[in-house]
NUGUGU-859397 format. One record per residue: residue in three letters; x, z, y of N, C-alpha, C in turn. Coordinates in Angstrom, 2 decimals. Example, Ala and Ser with C-alpha at 12.3 -4.5 7.8 and 13.67 -1.06 7.14 Angstrom:
2
> Ala / 13.19 / 7.80 / -5.69 / 12.30 / 7.80 / -4.50 / 13.20 / 7.80 / -3.30
> Ser / 12.85 / 7.08 / -2.25 / 13.67 / 7.14 / -1.06 / 12.90 / 7.87 / 0.03
REM end
This chain:
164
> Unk / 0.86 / -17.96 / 2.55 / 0.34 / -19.22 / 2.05 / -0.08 / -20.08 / 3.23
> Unk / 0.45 / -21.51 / 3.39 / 0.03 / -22.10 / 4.39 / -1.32 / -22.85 / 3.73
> Unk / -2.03 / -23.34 / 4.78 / -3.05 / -24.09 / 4.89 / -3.16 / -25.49 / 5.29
> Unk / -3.15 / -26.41 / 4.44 / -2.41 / -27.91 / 4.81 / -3.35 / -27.93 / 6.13
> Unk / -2.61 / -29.06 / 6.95 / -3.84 / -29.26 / 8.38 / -4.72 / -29.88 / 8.15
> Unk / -4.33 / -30.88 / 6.83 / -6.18 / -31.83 / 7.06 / -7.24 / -31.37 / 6.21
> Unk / -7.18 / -30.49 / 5.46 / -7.87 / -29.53 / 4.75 / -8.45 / -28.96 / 6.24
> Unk / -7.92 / -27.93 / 7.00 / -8.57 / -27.56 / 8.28 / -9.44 / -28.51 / 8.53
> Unk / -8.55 / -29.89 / 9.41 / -9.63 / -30.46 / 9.98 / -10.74 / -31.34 / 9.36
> Unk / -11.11 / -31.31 / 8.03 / -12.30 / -31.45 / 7.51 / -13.40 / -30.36 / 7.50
> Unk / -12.73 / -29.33 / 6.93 / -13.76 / -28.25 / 7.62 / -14.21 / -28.58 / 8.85
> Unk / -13.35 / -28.53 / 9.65 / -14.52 / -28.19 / 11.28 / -14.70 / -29.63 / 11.70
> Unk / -14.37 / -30.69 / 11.21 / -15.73 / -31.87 / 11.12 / -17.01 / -31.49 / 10.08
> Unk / -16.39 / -31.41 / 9.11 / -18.00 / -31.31 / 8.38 / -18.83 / -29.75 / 8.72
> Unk / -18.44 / -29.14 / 9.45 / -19.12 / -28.50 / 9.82 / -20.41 / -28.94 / 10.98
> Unk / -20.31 / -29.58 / 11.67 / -20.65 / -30.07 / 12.90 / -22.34 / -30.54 / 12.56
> Unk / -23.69 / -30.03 / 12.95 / -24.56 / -31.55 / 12.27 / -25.07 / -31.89 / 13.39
> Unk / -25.79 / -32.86 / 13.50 / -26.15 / -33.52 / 14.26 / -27.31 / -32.81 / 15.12
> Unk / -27.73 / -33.01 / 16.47 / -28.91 / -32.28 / 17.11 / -30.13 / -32.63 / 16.37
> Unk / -30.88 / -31.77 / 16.46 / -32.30 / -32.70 / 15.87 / -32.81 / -33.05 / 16.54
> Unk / -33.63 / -34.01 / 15.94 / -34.80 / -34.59 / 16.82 / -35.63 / -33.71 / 17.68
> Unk / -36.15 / -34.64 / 18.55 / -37.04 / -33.44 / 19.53 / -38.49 / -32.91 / 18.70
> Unk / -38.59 / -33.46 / 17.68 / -39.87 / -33.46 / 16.75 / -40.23 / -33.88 / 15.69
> Unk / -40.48 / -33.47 / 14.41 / -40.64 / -33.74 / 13.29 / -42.13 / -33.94 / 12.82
> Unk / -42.48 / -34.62 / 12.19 / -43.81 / -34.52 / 11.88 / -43.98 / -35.06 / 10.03
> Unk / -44.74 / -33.98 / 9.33 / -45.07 / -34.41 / 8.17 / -46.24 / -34.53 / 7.79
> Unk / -46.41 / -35.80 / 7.76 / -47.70 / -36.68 / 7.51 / -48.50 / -37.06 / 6.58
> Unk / -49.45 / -36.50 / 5.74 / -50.31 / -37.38 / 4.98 / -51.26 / -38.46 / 5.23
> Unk / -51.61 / -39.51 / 4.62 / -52.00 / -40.52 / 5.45 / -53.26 / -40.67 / 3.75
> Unk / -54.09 / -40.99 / 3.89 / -54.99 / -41.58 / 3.04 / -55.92 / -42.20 / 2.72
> Unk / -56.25 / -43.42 / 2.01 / -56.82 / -44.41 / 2.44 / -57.63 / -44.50 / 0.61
> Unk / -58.21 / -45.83 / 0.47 / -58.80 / -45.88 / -0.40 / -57.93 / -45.73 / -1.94
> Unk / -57.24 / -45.92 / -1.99 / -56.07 / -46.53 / -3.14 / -55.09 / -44.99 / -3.13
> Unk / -55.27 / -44.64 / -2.38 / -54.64 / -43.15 / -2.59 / -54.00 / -42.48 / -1.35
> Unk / -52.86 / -41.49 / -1.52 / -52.03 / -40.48 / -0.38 / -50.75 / -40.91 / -0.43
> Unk / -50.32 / -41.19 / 1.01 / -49.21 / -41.46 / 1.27 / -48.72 / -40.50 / 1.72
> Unk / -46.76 / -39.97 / 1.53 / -46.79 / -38.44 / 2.61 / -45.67 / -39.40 / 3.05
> Unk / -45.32 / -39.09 / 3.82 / -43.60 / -39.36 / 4.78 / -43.44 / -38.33 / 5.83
> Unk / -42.14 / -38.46 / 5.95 / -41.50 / -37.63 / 7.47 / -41.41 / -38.30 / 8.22
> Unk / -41.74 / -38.24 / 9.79 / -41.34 / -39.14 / 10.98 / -40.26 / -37.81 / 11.87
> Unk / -39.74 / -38.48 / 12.54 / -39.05 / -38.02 / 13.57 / -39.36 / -38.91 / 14.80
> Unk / -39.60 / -37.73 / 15.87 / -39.77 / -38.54 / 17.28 / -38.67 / -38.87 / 17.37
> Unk / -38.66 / -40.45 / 18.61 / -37.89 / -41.55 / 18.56 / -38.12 / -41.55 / 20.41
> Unk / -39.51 / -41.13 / 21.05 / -39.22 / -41.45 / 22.04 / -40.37 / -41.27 / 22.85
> Unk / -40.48 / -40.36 / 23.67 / -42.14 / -39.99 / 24.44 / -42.29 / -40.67 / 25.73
> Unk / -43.39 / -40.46 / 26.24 / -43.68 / -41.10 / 27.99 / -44.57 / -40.09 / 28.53
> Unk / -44.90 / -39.47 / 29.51 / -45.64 / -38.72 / 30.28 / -46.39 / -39.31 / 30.92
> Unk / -47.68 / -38.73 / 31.35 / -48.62 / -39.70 / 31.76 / -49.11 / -41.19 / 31.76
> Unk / -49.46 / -41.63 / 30.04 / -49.18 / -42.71 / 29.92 / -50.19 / -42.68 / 28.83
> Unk / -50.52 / -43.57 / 28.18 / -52.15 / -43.52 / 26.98 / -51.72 / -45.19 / 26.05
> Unk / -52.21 / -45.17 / 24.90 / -52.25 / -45.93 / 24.30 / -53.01 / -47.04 / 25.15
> Unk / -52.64 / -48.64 / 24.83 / -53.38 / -49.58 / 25.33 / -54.21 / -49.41 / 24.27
> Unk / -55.66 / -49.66 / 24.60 / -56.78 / -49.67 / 23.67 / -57.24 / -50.67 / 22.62
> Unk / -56.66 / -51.84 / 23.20 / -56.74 / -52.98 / 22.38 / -55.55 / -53.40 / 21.47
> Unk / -55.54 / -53.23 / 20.03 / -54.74 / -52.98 / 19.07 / -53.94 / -54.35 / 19.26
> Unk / -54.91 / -55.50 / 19.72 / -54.40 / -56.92 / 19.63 / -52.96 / -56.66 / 20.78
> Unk / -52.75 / -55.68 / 21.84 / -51.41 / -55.27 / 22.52 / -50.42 / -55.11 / 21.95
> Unk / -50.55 / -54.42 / 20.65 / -49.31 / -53.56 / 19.79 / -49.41 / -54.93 / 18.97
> Unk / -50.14 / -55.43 / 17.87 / -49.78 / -56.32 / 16.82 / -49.89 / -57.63 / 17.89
> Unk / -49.84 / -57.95 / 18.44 / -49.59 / -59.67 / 19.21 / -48.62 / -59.78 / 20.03
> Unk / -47.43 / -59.61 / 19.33 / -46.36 / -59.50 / 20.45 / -45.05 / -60.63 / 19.92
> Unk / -44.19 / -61.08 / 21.05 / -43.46 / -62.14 / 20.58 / -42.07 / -61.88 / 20.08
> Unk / -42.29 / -60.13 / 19.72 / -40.64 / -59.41 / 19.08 / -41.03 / -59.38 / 17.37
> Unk / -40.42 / -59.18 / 16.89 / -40.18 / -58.35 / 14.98 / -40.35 / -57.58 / 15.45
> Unk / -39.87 / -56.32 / 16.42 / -39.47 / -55.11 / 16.91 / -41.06 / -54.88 / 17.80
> Unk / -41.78 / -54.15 / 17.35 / -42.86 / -53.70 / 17.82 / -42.73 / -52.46 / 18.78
> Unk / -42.79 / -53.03 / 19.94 / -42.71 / -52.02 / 21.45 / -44.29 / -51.29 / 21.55
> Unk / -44.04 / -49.82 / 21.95 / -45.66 / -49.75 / 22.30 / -46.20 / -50.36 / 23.45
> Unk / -47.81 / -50.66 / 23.55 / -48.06 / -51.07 / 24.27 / -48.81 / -49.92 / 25.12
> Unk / -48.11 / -49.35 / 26.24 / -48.80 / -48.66 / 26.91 / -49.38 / -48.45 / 28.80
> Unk / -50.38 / -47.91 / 29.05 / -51.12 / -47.78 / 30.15 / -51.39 / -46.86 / 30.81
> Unk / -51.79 / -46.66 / 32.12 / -51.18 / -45.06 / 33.18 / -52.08 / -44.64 / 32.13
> Unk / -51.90 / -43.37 / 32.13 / -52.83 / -42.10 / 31.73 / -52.86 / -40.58 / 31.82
> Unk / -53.49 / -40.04 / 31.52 / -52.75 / -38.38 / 31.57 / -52.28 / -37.64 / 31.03
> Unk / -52.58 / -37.97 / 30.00 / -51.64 / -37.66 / 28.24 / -50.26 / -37.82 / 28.04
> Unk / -49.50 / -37.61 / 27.26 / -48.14 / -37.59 / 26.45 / -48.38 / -38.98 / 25.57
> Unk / -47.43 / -40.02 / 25.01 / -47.50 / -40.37 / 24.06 / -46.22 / -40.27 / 23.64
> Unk / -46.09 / -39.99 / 21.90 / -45.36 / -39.57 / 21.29 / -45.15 / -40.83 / 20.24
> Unk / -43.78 / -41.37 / 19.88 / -43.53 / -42.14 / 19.16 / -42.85 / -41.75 / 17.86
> Unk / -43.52 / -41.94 / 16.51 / -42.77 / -41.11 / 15.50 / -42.20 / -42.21 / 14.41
> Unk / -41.21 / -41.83 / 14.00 / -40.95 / -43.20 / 12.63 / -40.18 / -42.71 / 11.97
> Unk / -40.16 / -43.51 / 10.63 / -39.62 / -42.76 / 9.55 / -39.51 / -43.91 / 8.36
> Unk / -38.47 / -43.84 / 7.60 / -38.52 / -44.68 / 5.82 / -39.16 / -43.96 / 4.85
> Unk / -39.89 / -45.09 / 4.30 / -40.70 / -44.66 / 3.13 / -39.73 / -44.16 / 2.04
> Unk / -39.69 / -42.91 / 1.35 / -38.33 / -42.71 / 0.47 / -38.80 / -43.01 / -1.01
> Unk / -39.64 / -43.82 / -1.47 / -40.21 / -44.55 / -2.70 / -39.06 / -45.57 / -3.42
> Unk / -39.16 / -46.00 / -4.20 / -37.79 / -47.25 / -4.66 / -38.65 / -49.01 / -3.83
> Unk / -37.42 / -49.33 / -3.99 / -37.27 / -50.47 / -3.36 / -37.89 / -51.93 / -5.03
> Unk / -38.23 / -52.42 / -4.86 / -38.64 / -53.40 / -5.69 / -37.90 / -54.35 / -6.29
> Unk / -37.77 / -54.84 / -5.55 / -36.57 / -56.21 / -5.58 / -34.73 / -55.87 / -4.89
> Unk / -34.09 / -56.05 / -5.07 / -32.67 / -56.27 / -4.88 / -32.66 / -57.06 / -3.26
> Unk / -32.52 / -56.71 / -2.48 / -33.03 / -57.24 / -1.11 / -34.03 / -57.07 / -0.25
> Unk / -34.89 / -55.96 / -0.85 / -35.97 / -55.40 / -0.52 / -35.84 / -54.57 / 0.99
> Unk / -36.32 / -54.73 / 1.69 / -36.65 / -54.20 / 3.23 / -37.40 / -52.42 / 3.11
> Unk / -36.56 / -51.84 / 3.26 / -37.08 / -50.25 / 3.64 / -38.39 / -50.43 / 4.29
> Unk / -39.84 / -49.34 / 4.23 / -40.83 / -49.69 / 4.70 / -40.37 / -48.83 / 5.57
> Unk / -40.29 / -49.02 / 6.97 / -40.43 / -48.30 / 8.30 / -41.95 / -47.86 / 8.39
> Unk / -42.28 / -46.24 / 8.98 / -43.50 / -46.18 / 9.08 / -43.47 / -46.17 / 10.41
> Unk / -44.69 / -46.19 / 11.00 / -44.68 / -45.63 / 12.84 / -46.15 / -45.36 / 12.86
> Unk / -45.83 / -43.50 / 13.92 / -47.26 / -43.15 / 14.11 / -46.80 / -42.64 / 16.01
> Unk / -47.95 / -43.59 / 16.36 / -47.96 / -43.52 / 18.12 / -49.16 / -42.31 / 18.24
> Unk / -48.46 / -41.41 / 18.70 / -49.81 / -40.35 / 18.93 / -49.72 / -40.28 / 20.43
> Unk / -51.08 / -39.94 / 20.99 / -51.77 / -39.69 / 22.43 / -52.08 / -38.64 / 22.45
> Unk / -51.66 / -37.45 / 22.75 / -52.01 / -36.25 / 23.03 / -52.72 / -36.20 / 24.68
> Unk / -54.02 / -35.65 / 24.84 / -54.02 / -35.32 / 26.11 / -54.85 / -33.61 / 25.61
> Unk / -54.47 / -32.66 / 25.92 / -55.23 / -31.27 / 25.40 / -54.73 / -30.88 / 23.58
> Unk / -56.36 / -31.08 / 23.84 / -56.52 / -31.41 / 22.40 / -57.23 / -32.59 / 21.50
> Unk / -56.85 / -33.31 / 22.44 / -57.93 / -34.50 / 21.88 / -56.51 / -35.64 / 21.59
> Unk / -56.95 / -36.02 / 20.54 / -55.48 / -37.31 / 19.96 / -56.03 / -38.83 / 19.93
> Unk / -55.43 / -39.27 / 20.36 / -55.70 / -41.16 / 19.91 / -54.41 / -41.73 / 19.02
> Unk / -54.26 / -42.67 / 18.31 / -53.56 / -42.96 / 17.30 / -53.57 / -44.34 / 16.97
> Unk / -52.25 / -44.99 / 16.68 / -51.59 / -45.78 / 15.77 / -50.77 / -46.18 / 14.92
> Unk / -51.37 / -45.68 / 13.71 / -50.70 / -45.79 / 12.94 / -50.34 / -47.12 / 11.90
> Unk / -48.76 / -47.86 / 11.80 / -48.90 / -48.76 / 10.98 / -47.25 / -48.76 / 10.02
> Unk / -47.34 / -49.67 / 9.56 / -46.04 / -49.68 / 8.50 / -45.27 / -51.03 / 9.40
> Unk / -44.02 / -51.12 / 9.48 / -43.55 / -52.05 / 10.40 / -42.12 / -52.05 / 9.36
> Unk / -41.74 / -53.44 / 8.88 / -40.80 / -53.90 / 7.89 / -39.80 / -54.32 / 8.54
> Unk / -39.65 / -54.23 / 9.87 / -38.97 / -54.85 / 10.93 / -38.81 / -56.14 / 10.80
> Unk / -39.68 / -56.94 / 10.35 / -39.79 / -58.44 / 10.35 / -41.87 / -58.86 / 11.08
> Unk / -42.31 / -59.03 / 10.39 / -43.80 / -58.74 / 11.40 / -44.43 / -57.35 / 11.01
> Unk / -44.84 / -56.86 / 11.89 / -45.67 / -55.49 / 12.00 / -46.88 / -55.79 / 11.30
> Unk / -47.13 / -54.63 / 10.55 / -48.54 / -54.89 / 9.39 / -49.19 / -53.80 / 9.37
> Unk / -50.14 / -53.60 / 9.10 / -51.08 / -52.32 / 8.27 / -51.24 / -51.17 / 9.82
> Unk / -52.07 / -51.94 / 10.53 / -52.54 / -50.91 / 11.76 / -53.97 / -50.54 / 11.34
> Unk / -53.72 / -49.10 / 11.81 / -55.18 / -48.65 / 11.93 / -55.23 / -47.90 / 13.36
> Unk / -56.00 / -47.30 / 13.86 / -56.42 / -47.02 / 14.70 / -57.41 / -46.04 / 14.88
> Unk / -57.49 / -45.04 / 16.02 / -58.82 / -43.86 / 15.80 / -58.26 / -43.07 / 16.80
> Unk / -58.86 / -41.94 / 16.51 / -59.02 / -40.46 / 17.39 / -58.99 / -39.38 / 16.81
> Unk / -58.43 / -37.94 / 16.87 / -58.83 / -37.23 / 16.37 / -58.33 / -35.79 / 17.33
> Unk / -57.97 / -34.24 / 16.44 / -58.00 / -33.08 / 17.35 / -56.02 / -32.74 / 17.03
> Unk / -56.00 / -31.89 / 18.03 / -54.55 / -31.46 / 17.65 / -54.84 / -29.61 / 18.08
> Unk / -54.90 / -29.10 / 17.21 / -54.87 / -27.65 / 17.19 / -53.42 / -26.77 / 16.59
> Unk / -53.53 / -25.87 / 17.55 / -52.42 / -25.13 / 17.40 / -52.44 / -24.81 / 15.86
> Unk / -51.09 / -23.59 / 15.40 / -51.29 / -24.01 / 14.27 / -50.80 / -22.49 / 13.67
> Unk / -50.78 / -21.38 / 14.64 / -50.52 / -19.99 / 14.50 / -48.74 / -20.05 / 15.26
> Unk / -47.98 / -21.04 / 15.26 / -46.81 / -20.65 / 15.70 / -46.48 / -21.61 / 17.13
> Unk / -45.72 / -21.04 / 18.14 / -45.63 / -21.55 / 19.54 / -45.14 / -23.12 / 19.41
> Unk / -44.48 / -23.41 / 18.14 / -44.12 / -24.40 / 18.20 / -44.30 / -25.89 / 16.97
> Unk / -45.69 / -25.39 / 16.62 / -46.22 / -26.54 / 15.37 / -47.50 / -26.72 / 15.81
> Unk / -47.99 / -27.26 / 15.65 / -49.41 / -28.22 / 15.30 / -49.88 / -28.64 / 14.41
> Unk / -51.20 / -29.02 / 14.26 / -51.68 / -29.22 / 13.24 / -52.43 / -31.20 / 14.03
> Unk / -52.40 / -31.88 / 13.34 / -52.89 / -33.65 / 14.24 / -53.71 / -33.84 / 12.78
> Unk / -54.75 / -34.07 / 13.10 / -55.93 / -34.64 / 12.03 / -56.56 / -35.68 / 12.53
> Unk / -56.45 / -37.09 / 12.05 / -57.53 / -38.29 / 12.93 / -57.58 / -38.87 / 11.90
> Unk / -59.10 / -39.73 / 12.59 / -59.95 / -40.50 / 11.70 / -59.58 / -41.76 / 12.33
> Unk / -58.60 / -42.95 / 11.25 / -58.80 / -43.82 / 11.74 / -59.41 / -45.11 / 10.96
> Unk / -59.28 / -46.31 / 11.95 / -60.18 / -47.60 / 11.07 / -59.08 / -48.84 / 10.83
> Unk / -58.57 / -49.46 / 9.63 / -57.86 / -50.57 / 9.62 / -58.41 / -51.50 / 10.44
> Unk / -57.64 / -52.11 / 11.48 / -57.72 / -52.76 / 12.25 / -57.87 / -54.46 / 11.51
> Unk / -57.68 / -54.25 / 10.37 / -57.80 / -55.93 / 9.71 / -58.95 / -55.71 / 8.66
> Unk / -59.35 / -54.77 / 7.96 / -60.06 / -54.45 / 6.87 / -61.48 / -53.87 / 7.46
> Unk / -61.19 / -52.86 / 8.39 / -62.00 / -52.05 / 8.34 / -62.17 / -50.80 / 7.73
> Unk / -61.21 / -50.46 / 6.88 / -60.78 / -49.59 / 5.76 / -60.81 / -48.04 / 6.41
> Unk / -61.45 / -47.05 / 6.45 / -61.25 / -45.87 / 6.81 / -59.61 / -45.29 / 6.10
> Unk / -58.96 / -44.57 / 7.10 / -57.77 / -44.15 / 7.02 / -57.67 / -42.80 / 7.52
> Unk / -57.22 / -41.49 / 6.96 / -57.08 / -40.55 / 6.99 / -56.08 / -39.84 / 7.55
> Unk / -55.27 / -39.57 / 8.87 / -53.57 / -39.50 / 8.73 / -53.71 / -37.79 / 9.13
> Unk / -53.35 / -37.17 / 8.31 / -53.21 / -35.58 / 8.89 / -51.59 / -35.07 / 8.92
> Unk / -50.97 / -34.80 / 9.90 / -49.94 / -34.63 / 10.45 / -49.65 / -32.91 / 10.52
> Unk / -47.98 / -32.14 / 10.29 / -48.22 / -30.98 / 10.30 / -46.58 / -31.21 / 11.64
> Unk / -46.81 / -31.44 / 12.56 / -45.40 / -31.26 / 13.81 / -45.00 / -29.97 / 14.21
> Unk / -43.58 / -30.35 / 13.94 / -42.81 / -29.20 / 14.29 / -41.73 / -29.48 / 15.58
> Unk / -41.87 / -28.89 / 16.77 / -41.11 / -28.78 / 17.65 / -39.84 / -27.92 / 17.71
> Unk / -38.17 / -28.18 / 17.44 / -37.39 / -27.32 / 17.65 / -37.23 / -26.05 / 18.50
REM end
């Protein structure tokens, strides 16, 4: 019995998947009105480098495309993003992009977290919190307390990262 060839070569394309990300992170986020969960995938780190402190860096910028704003430091920062997988509203409706900028230095975390529609950047909060191991060489546990940067609104984001 022969085996047609393009039968073969679909197999060993669809076999193939893609590398993963260097990092996954699954996030609960919670605020007054309720729990948000999403997946981020890292997008893109810096070494020795720290969040700029002043939020007005990240939201006052002259792109749609929100660059971090960052400063020497001794820490890691880690860039994570992800689509909200909820339904869309309207027929033309913009995917909510999330983004969470974490600062690892030890164990101590700094954070920004906001929702970015890729048209103006919205819904920053801001804070600190711990990053403890998590029983396996390659997960963590990220818990921070942060503050809406427009409201004032206490914001909750607890993160469970997984490193390949």
């Amino acid at each position: 019995m022969r085996i047609p060839l393009v039968l073969v070569s679909l197999v060993t394309l669809g076999a193939k998947l893609p590398d993963p990300p260097p990092s996954v992170a699954h996030v609960d986020v919670t605020r007054a009105a309720g729990t948000h969960h999403v997946v981020l995938s890292e997008v893109r780190s810096w070494k020795n480098k720290a969040l700029d402190p002043n939020v007005d860096a990240h939201r006052l910028q002259p792109s749609t495309e929100l660059q971090p704003a960052l400063v020497s430091g001794a820490g890691t920062v880690v860039w994570f993003v992800g689509h909200d997988l909820g339904h869309l509203q309207q027929p033309g409706d913009t995917f909510r992009t999330w983004s969470l900028l974490l600062q690892v230095d030890g164990e101590e975390a700094r954070a920004l977290w906001y929702e970015d529609h890729k048209e103006i950047p919205r819904t920053f909060a801001t804070g600190s919190g711990t990053v403890t191991a998590d029983g396996h060489p390659r997960v963590v546990t990220v818990t921070l307390a942060l503050t809406d940067a427009e409201y004032a609104d206490p914001v909750t984001v607890k993160a469970l990262i997984h490193r390949p």
